[in-house]
N, CA, C, O and CB atoms as a CASP TS submission, in Angstrom:
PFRMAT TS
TARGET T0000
AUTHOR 0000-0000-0000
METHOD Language model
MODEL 1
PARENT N/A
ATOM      1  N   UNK     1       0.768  22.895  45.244  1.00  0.00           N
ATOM      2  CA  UNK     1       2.147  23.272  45.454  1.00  0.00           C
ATOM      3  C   UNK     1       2.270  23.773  46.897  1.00  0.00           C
ATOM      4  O   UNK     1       1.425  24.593  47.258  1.00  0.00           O
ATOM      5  CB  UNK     1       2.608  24.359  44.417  1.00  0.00           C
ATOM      6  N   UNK     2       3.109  23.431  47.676  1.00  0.00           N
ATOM      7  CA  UNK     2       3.620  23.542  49.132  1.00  0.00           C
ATOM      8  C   UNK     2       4.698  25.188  49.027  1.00  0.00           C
ATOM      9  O   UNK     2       5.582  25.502  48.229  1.00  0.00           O
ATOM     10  CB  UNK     2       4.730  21.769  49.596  1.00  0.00           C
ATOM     11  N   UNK     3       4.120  25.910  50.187  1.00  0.00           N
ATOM     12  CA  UNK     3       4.372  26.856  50.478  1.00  0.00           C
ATOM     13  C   UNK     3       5.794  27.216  50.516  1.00  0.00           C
ATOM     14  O   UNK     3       5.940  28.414  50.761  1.00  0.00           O
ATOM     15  CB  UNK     3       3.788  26.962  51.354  1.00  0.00           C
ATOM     16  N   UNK     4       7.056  26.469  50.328  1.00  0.00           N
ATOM     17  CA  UNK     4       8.078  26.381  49.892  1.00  0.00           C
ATOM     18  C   UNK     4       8.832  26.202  48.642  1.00  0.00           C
ATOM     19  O   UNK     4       9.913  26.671  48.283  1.00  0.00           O
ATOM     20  CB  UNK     4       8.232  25.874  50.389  1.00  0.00           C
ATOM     21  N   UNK     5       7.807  25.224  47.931  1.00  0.00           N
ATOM     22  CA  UNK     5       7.933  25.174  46.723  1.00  0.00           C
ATOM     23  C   UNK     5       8.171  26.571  45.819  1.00  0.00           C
ATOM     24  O   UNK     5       9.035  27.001  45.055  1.00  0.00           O
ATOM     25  CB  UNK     5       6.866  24.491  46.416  1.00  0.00           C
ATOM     26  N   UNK     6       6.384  27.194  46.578  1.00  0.00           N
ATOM     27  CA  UNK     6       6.420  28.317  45.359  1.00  0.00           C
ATOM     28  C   UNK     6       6.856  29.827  45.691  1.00  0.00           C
ATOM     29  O   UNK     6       6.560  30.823  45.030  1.00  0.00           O
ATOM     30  CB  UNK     6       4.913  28.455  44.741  1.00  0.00           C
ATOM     31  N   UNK     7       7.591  29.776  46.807  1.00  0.00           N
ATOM     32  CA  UNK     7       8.363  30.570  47.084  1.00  0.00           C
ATOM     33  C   UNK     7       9.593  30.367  46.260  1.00  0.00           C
ATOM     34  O   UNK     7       9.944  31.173  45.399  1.00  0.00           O
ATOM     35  CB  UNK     7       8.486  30.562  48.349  1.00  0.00           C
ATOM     36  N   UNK     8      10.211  29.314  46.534  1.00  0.00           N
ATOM     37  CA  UNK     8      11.617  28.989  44.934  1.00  0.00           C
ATOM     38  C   UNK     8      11.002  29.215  43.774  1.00  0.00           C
ATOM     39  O   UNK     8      11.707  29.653  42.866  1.00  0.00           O
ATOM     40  CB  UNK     8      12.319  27.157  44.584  1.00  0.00           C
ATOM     41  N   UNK     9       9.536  28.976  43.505  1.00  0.00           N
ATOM     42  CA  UNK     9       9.252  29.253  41.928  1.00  0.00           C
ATOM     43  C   UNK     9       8.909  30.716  42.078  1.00  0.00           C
ATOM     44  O   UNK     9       8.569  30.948  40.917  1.00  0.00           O
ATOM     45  CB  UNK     9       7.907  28.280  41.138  1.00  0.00           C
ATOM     46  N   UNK    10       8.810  31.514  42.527  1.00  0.00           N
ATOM     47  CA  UNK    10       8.772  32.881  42.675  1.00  0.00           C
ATOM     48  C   UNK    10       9.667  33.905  42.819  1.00  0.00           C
ATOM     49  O   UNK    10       9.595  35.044  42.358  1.00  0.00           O
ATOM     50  CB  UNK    10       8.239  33.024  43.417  1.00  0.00           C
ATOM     51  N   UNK    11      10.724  33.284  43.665  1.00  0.00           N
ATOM     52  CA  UNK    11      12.409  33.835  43.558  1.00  0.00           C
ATOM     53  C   UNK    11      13.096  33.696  42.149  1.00  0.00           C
ATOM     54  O   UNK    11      13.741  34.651  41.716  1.00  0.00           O
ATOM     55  CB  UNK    11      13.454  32.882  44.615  1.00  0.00           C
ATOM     56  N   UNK    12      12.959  32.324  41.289  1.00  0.00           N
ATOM     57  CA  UNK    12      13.542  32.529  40.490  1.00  0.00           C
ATOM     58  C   UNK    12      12.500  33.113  38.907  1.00  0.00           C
ATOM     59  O   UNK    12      12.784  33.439  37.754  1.00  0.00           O
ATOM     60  CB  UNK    12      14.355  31.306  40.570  1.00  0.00           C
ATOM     61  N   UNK    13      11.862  33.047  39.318  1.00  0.00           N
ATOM     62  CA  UNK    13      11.082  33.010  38.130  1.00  0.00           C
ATOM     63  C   UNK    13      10.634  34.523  37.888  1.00  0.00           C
ATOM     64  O   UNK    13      11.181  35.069  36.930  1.00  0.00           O
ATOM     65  CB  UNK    13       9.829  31.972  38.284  1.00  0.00           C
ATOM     66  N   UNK    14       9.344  35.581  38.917  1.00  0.00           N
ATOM     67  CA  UNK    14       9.516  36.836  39.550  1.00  0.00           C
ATOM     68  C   UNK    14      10.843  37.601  39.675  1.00  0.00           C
ATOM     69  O   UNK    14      11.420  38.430  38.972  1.00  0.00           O
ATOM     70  CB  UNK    14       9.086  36.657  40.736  1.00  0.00           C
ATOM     71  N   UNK    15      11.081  37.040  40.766  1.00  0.00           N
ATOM     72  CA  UNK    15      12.099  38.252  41.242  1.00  0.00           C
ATOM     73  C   UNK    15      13.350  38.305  39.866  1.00  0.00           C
ATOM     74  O   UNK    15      13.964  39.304  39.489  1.00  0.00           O
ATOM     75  CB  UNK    15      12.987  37.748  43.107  1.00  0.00           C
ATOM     76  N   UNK    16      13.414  37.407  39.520  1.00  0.00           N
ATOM     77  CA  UNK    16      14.685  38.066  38.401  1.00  0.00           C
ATOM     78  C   UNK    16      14.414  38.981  37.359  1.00  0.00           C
ATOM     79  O   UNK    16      15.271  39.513  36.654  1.00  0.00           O
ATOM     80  CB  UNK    16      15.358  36.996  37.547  1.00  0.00           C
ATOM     81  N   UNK    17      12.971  39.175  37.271  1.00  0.00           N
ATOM     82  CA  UNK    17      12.312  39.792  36.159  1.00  0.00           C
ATOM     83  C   UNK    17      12.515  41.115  37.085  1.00  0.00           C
ATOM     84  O   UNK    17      13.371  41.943  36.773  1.00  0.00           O
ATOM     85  CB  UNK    17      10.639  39.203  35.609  1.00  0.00           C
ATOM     86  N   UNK    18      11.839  41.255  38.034  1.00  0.00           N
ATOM     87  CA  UNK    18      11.729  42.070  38.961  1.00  0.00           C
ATOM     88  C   UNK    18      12.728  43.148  39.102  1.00  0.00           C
ATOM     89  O   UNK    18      12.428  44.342  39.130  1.00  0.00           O
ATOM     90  CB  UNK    18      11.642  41.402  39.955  1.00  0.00           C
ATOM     91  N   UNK    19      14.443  42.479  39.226  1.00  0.00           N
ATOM     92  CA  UNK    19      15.551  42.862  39.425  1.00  0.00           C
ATOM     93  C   UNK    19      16.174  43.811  38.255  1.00  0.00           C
ATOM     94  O   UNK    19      16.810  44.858  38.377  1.00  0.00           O
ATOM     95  CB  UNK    19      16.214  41.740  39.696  1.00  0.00           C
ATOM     96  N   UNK    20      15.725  43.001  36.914  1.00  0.00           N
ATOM     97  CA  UNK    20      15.910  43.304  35.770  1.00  0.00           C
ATOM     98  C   UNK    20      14.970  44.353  35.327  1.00  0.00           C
ATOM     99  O   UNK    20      15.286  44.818  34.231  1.00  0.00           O
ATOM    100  CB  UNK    20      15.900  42.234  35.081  1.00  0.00           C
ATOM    101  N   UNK    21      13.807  44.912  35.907  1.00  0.00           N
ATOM    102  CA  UNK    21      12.992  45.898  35.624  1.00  0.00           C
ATOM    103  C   UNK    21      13.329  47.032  36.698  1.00  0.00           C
ATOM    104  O   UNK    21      12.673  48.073  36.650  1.00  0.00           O
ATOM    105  CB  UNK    21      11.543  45.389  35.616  1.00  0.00           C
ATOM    106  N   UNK    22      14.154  46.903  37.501  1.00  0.00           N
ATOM    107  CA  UNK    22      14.527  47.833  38.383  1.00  0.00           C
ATOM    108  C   UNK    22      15.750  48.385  37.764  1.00  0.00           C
ATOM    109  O   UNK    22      15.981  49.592  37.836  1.00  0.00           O
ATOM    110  CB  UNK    22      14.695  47.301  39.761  1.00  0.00           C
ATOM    111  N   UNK    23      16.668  47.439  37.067  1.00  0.00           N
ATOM    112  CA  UNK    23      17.904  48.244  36.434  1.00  0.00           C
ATOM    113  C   UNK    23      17.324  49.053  35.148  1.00  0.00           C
ATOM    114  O   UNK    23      18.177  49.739  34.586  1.00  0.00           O
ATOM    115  CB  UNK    23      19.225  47.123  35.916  1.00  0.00           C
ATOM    116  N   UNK    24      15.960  49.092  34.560  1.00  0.00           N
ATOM    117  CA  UNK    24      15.550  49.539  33.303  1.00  0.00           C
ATOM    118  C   UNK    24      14.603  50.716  33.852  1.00  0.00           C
ATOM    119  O   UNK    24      14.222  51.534  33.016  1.00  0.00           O
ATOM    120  CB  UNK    24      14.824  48.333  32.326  1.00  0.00           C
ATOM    121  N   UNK    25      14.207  50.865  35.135  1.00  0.00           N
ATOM    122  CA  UNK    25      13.876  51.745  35.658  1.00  0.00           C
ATOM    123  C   UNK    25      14.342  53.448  35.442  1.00  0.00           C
ATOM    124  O   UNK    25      13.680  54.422  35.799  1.00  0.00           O
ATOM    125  CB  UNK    25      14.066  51.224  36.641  1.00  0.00           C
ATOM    126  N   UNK    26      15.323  53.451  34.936  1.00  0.00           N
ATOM    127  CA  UNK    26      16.109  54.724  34.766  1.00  0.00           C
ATOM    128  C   UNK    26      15.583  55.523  33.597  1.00  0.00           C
ATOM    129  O   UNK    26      16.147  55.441  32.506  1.00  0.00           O
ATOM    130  CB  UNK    26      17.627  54.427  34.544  1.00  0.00           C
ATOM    131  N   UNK    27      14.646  56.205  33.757  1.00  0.00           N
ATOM    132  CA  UNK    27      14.297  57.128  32.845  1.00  0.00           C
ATOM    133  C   UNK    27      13.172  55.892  32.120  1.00  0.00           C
ATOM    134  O   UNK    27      13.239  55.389  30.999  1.00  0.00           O
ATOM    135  CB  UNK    27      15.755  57.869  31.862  1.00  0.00           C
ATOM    136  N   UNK    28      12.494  55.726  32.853  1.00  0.00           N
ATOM    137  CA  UNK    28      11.140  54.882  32.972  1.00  0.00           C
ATOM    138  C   UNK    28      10.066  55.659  33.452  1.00  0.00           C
ATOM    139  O   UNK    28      10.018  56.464  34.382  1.00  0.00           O
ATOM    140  CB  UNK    28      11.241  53.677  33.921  1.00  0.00           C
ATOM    141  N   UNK    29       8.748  55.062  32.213  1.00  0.00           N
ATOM    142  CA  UNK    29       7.472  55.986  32.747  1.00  0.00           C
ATOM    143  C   UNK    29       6.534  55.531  33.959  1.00  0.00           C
ATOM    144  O   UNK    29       6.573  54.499  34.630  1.00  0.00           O
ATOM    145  CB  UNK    29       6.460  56.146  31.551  1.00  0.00           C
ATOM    146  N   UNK    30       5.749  56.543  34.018  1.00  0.00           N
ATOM    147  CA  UNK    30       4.990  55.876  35.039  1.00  0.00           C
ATOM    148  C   UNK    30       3.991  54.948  34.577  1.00  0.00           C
ATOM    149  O   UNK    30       2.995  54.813  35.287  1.00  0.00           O
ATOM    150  CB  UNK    30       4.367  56.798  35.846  1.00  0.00           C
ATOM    151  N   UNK    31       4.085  54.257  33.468  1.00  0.00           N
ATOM    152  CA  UNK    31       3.547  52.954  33.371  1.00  0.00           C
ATOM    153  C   UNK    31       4.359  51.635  33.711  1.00  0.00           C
ATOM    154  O   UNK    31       4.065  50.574  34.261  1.00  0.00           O
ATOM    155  CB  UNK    31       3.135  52.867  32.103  1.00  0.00           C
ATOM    156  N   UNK    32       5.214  52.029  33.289  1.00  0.00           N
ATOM    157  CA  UNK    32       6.495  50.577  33.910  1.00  0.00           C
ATOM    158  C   UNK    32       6.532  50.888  35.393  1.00  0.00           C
ATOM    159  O   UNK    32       7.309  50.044  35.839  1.00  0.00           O
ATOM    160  CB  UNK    32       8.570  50.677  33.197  1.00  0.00           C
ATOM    161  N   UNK    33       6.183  51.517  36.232  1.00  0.00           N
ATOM    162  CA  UNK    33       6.712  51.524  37.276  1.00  0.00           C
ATOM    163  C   UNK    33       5.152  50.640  37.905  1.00  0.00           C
ATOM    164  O   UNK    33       5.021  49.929  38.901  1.00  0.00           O
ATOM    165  CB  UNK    33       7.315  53.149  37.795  1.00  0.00           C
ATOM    166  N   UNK    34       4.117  51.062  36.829  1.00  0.00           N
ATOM    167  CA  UNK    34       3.027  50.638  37.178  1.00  0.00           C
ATOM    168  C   UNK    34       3.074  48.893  37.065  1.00  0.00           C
ATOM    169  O   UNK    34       2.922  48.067  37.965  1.00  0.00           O
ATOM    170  CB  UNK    34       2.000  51.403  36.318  1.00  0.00           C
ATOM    171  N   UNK    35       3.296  48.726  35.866  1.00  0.00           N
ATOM    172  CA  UNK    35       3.425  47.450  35.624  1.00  0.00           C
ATOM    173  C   UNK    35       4.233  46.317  36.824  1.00  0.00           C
ATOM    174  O   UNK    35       4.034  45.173  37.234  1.00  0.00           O
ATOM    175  CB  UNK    35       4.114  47.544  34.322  1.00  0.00           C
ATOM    176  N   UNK    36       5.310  47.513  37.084  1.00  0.00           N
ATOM    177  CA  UNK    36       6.237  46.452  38.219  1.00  0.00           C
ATOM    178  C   UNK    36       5.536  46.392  39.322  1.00  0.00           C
ATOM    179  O   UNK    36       5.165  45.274  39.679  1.00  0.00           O
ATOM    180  CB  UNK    36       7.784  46.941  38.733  1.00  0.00           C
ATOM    181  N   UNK    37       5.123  47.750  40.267  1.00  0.00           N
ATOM    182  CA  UNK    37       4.240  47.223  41.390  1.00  0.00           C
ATOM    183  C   UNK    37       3.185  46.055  41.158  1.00  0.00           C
ATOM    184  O   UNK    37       2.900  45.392  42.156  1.00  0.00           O
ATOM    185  CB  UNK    37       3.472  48.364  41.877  1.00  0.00           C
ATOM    186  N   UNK    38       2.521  45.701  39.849  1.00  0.00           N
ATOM    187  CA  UNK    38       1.554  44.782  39.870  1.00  0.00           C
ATOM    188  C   UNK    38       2.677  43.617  39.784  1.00  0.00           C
ATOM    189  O   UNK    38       2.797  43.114  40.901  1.00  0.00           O
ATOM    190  CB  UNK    38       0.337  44.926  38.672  1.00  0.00           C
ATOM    191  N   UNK    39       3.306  43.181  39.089  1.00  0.00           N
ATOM    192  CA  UNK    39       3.889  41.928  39.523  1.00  0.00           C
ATOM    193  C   UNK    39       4.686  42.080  41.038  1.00  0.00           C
ATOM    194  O   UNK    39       4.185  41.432  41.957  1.00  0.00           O
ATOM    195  CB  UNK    39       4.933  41.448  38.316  1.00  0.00           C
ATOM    196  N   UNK    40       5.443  42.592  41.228  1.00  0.00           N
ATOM    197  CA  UNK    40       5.372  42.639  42.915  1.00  0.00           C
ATOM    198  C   UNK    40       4.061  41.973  43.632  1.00  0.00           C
ATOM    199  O   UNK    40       3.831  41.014  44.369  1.00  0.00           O
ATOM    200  CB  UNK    40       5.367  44.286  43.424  1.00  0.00           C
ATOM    201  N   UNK    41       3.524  42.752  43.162  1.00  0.00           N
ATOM    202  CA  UNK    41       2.065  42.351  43.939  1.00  0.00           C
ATOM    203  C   UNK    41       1.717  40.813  43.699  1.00  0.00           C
ATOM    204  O   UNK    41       1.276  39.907  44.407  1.00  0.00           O
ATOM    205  CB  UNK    41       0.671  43.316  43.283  1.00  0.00           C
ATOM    206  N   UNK    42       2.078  40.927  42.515  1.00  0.00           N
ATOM    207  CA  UNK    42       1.291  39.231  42.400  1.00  0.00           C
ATOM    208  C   UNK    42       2.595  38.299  43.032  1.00  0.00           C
ATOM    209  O   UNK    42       2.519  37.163  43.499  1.00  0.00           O
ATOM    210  CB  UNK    42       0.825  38.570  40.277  1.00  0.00           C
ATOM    211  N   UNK    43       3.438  38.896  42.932  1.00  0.00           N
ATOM    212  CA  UNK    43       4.448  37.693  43.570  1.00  0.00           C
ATOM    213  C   UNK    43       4.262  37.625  45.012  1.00  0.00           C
ATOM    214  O   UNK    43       4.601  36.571  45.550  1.00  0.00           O
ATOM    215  CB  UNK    43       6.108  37.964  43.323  1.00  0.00           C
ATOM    216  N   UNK    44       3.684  38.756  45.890  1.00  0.00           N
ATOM    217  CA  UNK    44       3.504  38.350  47.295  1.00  0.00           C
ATOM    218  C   UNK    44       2.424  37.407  47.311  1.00  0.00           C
ATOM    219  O   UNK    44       2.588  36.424  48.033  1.00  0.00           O
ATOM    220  CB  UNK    44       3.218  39.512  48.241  1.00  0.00           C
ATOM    221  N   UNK    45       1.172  37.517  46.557  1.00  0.00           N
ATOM    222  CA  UNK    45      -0.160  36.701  45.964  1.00  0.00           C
ATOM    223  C   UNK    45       0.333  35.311  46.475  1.00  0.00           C
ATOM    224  O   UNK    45       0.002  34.450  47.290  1.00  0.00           O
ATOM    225  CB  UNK    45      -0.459  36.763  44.038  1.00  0.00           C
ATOM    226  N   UNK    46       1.216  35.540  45.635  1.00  0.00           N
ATOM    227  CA  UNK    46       1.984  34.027  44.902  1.00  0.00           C
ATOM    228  C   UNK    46       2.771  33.307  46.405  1.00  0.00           C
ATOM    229  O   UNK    46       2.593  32.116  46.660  1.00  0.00           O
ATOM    230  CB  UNK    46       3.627  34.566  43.303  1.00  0.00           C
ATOM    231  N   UNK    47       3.471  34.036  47.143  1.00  0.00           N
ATOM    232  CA  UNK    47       4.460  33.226  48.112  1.00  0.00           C
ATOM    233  C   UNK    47       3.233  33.192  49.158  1.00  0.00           C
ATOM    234  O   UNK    47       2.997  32.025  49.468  1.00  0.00           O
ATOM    235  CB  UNK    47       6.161  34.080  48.694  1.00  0.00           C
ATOM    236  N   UNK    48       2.317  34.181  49.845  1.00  0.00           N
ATOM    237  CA  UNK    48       1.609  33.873  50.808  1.00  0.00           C
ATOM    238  C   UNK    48       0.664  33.003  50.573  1.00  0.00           C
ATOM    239  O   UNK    48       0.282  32.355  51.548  1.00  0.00           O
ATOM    240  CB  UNK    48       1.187  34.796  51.293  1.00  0.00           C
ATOM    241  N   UNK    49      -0.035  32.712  49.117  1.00  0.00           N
ATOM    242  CA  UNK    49      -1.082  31.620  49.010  1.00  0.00           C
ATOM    243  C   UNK    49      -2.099  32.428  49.168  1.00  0.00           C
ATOM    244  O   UNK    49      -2.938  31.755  49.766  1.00  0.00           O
ATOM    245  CB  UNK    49      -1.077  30.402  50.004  1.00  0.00           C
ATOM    246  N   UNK    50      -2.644  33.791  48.928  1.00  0.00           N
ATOM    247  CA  UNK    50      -3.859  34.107  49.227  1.00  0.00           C
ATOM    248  C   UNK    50      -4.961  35.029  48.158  1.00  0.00           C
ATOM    249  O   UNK    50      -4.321  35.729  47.374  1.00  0.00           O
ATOM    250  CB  UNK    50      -3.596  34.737  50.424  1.00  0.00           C
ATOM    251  N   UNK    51      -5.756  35.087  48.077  1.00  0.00           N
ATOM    252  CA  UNK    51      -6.578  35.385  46.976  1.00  0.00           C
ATOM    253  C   UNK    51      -6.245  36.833  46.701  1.00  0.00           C
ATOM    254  O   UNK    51      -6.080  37.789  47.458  1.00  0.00           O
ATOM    255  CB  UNK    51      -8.107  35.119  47.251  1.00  0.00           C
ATOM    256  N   UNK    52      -6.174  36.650  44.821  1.00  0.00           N
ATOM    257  CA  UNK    52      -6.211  37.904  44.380  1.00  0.00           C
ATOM    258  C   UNK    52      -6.869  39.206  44.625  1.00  0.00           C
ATOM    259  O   UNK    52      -6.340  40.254  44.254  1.00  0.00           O
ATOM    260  CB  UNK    52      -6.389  37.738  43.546  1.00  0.00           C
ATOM    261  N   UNK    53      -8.263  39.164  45.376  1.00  0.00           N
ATOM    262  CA  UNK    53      -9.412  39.590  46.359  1.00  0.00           C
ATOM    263  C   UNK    53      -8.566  40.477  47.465  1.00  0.00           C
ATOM    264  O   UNK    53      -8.839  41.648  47.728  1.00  0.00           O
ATOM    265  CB  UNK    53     -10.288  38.126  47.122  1.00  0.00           C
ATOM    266  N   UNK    54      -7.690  39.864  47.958  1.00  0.00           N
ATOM    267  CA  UNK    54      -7.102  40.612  49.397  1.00  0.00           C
ATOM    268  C   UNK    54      -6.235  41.851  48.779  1.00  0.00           C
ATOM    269  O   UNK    54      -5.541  41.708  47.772  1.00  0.00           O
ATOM    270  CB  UNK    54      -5.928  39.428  50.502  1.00  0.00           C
ATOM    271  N   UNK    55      -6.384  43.435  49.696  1.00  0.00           N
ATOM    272  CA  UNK    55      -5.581  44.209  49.141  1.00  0.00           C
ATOM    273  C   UNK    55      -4.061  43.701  49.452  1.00  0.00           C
ATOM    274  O   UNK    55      -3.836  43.174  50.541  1.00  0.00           O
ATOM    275  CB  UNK    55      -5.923  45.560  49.580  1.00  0.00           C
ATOM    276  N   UNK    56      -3.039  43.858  48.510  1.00  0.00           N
ATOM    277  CA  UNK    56      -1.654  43.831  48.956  1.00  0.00           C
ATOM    278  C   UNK    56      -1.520  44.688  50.229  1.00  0.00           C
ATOM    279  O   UNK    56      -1.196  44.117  51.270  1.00  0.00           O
ATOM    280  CB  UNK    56      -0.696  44.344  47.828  1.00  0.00           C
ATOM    281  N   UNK    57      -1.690  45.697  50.226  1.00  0.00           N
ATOM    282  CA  UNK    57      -1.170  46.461  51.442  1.00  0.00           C
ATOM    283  C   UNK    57      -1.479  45.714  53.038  1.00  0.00           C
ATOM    284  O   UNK    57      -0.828  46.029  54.034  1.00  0.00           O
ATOM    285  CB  UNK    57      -1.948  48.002  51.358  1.00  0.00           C
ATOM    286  N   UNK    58      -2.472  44.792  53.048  1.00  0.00           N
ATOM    287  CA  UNK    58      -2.293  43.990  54.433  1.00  0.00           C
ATOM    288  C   UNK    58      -0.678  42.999  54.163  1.00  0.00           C
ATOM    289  O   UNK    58       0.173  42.868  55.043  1.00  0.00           O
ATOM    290  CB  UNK    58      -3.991  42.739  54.714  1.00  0.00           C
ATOM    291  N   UNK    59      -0.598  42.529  53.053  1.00  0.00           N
ATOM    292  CA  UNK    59       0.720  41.376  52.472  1.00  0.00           C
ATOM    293  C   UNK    59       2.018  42.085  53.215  1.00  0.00           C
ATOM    294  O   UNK    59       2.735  41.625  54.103  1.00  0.00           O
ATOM    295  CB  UNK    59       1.026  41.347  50.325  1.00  0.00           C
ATOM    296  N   UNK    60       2.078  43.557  52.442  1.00  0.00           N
ATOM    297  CA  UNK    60       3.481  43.603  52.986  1.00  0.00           C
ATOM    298  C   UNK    60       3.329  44.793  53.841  1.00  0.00           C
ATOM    299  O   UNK    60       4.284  45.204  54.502  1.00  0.00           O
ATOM    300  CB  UNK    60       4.713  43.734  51.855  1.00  0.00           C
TER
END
């Protein structure tokens, strides 16, 4: 898959989940908040193409 591709499969597919876990955020524990940074995380994974191995914090 081409580096454009899975950026559209990551916008729609991720981020709407993403969006939708931010409005449920409200009086949310610190496990959901946990859960969301890891998909965050994997969705940068996902648009830059680079191994699960690399810390996120170089990504964004």
């Amino acid at each position: 898959m081409d580096e454009a591709t899975c950026k559209l499969a990551v916008q729609a597919l991720i981020f709407s989940r993403i969006y939708y876990g931010n409005a449920l955020l409200l009086g949310g524990t610190e496990h959901d908040l946990t859960l969301l940074k890891r998909l965050q995380n994997t969705a940068a994974r996902l648009i830059l193409l680079v191994e699960r191995e690399l810390p996120c914090t170089t990504l964004l």
